[in-house]
Steps between C-alpha positions, in 0.01 A plus 500: 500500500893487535513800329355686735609343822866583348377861434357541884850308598698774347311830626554328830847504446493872380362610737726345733759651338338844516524458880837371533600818238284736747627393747886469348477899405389584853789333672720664226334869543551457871853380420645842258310690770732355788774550275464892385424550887892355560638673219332833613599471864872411387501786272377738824782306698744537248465876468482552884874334535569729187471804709595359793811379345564827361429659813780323674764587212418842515549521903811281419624753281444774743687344805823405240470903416499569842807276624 
């Protein structure tokens, strides 16, 4: 009788666990999702002050020509 009170005891606790872990790999999906969206939009940032950057040295270069 122990045996099997101890048996139902633990697949209560597994599947516990199987929720927590669901519910542990959701919060960490939504997570690296949040995180490649910041990356991405720093990269597109990063590359727009690029050119803008290089934009302005260019016309910088112009004007010194031109003095």
């Amino acid at each position: 009788m122990q045996n099997s009170e101890s048996l139902q005891m633990i697949k209560e606790q597994l599947k516990i666990k199987s929720v927590e872990l669901r519910k542990a790999t959701e919060e960490n999906s939504k997570a690296t999702k949040k995180f490649r969206d910041v990356v991405a939009s720093n990269r597109d940032e990063t590359t727009k002050l690029k050119k803008e950057l290089k934009k302005v040295k260019e016309e910088a270069e112009i004007q010194r020509r031109q003095a």
